[in-house]
C-alpha positions in Angstrom: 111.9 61.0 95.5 110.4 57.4 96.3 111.7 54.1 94.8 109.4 51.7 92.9 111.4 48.3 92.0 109.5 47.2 89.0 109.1 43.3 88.7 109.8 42.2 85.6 109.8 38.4 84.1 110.6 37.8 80.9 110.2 34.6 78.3 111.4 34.6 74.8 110.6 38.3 74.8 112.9 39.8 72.1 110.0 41.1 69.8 108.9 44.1 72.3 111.5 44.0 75.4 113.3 47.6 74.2 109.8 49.6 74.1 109.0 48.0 77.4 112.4 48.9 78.7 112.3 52.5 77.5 109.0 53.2 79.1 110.3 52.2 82.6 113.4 53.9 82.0 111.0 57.2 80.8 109.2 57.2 84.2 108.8 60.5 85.4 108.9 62.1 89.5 110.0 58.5 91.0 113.6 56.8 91.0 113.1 53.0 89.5 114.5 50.2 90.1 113.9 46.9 87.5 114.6 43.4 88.8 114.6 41.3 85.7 114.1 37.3 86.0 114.4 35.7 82.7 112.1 32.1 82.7 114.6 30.5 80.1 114.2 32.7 76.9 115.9 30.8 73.9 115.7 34.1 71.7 117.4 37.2 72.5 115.9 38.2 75.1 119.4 38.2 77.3 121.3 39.9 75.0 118.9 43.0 75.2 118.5 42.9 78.6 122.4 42.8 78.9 122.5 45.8 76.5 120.3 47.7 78.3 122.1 46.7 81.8 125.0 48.0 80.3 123.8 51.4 79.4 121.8 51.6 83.3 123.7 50.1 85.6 122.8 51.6 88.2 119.0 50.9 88.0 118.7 47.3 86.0 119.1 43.9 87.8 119.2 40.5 86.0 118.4 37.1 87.1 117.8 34.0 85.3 116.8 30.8 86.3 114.5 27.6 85.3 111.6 27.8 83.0 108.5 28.4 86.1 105.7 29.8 84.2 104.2 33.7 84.7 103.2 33.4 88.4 106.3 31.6 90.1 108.7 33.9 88.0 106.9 36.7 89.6 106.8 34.8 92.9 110.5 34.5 93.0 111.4 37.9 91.8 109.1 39.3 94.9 111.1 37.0 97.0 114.2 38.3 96.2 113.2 42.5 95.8 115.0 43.7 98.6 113.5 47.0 100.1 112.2 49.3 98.3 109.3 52.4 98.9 106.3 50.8 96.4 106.8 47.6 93.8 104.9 46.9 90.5 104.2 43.6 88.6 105.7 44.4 85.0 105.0 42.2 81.6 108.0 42.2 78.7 105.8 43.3 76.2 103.5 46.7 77.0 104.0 50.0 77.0 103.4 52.0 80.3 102.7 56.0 80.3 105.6 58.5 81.5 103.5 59.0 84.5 102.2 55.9 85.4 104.3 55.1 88.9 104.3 58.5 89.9 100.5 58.6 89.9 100.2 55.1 91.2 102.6 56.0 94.1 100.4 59.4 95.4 97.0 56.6 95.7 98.4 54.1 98.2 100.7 54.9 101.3 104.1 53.3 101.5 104.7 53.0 105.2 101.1 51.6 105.5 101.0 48.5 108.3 98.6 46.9 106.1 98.7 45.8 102.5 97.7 48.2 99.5 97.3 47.9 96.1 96.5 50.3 93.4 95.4 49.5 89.8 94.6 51.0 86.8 92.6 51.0 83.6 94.4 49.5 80.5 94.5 50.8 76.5 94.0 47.2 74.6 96.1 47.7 71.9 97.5 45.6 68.7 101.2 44.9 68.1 101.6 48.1 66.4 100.2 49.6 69.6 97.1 50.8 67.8 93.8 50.9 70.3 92.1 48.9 70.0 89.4 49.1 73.6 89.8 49.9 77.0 90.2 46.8 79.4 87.4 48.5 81.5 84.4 50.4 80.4 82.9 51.3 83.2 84.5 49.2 86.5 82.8 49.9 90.0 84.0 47.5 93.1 81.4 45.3 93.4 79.1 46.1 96.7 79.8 42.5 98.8 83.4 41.6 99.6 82.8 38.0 98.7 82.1 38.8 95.0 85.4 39.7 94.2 86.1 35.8 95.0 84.5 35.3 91.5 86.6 37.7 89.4 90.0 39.7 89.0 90.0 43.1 87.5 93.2 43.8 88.2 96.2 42.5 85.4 99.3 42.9 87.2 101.0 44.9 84.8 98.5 47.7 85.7 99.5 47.0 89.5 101.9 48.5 92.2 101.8 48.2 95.6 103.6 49.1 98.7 106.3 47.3 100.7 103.2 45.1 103.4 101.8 44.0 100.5 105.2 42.6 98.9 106.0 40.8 102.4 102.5 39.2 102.5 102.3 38.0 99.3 105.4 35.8 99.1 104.0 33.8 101.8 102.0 31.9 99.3 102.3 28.2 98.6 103.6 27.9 95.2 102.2 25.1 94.2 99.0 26.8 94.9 99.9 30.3 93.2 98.0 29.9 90.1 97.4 33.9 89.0 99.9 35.9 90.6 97.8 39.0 90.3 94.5 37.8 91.3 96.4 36.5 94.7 97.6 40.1 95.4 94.0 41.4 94.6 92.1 39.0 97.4 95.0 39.3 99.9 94.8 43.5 99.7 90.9 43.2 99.1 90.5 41.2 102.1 93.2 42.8 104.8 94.4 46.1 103.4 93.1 48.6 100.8 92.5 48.3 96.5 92.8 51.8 94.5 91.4 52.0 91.0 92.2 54.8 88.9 89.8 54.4 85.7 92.8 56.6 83.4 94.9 54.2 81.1 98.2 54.1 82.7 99.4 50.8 80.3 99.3 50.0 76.3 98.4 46.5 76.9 99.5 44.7 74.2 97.2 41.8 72.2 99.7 39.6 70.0 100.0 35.9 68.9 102.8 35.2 71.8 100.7 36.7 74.5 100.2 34.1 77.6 97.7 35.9 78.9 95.2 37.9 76.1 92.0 39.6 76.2 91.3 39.3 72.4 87.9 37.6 71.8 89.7 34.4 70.8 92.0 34.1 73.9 89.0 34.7 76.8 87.0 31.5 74.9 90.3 29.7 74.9 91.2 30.8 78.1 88.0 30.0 79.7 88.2 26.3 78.0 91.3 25.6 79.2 90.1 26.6 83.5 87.9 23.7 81.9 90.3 20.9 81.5 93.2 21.9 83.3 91.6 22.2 86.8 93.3 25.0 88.6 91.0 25.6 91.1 91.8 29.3 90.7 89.2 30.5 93.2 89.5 27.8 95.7 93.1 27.9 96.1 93.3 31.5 97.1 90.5 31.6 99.1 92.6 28.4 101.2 95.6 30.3 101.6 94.2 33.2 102.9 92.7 31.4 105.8 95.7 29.2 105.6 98.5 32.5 106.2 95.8 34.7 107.4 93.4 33.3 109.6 94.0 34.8 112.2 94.6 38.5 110.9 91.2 39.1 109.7 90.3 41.6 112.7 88.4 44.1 110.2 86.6 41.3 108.2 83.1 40.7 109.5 82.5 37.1 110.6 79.8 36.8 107.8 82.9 37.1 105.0 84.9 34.9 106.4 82.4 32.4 106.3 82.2 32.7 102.7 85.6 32.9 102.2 85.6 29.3 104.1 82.9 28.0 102.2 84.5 29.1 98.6 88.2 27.1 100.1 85.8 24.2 101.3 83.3 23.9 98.9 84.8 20.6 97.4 84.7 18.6 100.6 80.8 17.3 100.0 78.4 17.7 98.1 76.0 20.2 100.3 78.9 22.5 100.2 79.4 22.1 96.7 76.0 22.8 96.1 75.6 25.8 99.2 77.9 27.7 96.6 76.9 27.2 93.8 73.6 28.8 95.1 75.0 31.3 96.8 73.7 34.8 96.0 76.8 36.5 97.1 80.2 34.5 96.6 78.7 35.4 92.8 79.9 37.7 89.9 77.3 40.8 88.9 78.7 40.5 85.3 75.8 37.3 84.0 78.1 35.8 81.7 81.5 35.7 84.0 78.7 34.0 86.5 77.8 31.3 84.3 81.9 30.5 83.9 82.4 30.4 87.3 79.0 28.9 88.4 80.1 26.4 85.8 83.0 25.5 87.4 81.7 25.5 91.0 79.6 22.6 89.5 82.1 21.0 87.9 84.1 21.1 91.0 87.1 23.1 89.5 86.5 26.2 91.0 
């Protein structure tokens, strides 16, 4: 059978760690592997990963270290996940289906030379893990490469991906990782291969604690704070994938990578500001996520 080392970070956890834990452990047809990294939890979060690391041994690693936020704990636990056949992004408090890894694992080829990605549909769900909608309705790729510049489909706990992709994505500036996920999606998008599998392979749970949420509230909040806190989560990707990769791009056509330029450039003047912000195809096909990021283009926070 083939490995997956699950990435898991956990903060202040406690409330829903052991039915995360359980579900991983429950994985059916592959051997796992968990790497925890705790982010400084003050609650009890240790104690039940210490628990559980005493009951499987054999298959649970813990690491704990400074307080880094959601993207550079998973950044560091990708830099330190040893070898392994396929790895997945993992959040403290969902539930994943028996079958979720195996199914993931027979999409997307291990010993692949370039990076691959597969993702799935998600089951909202409340903190009692009643449904409450399904993350995607009716997702399709969108038909130009550069659109997917504008939006990421893909929350990491529905990801896992094979050993290139691991190596390629810890290459990443920190400073300018600010979506973990949404980095892995443009880096496989743009030099390997993304799989979506429509069936709901994670209960992803909507609570008061979550850092990232899909509830009504949260996605307003969410898109207010992109707003004022200037992450320049489209522009700093699109940087460091000509940055690390500039020179890799053998099966991009020259007509992407000029968009891909333009969307990491787009701040130096105001003609570029303005080329993308008119741009038919560095745009999103959903109207409303095109007005957010359109909005930000012109606020130059892209």
């Amino acid at each position: 059978m083939q490995t997956v080392t699950i990435l898991l970070s956990t903060y202040n956890g406690e409330k829903y760690l052991s039915e995360q834990l359980d579900s991983l452990l429950s994985q059916q047809g592959i051997i796992v592997r968990i790497l925890v990294r705790d982010d400084g939890s003050t609650d009890r979060t240790l104690e039940i990963l210490k628990h559980y690391k005493a009951r499987f041994s054999d298959c649970i690693f813990i690491k704990c270290g400074l307080h880094k936020g959601f993207s550079g704990s998973f950044l560091a636990l990708a830099s330190g996940a040893g070898d392994s056949d396929y790895y997945a992004f993992c959040d403290q408090d969902d539930v994943w289906a028996a079958d979720k890894l195996q199914t993931a694992v027979s999409k997307i080829d291990s010993s692949s030379d370039t990076p691959q990605m597969y993702f799935s549909n998600a089951m909202l769900v409340d903190s009692r893990l009643r449904p409450i909608k399904k993350f995607h309705r009716n997702f399709s790729f969108p038909p130009i490469l550069s659109m997917r510049l504008t939006d990421n489909p893909a929350p990491g706990c529905t990801m896992v991906f094979n050993k290139k992709a691991l190596d390629l994505f810890v290459k990443v500036n920190e400073s300018r990782l600010v979506y973990y996920d949404y980095w892995m999606y443009l880096l496989c998008s743009y030099l390997g291969l993304v799989v979506y599998d429509s069936s709901c392979m994670v209960h992803y749970r909507q609570h008061d604690s979550n850092v990232m949420g899909y509830r009504k509230r949260n996605i307003w909040l969410n898109r207010i704070k992109k707003l004022i806190r200037r992450p320049h989560i489209h522009e700093y990707p699109a940087a460091e994938l000509i940055r690390i990769f500039g020179s890799q791009f053998h099966s991009v056509a020259d007509s992407e990578l000029e968009k891909l330029q333009l969307m990491a450039d787009y701040r130096k003047n105001l003609s570029s500001r303005m080329r993308l912000f008119f741009h038919k195809e560095i745009a999103n096909p959903s109207a409303g996520k095109n007005f957010w990021f359109k909005l930000q283009v012109l606020l130059g926070i892209a």
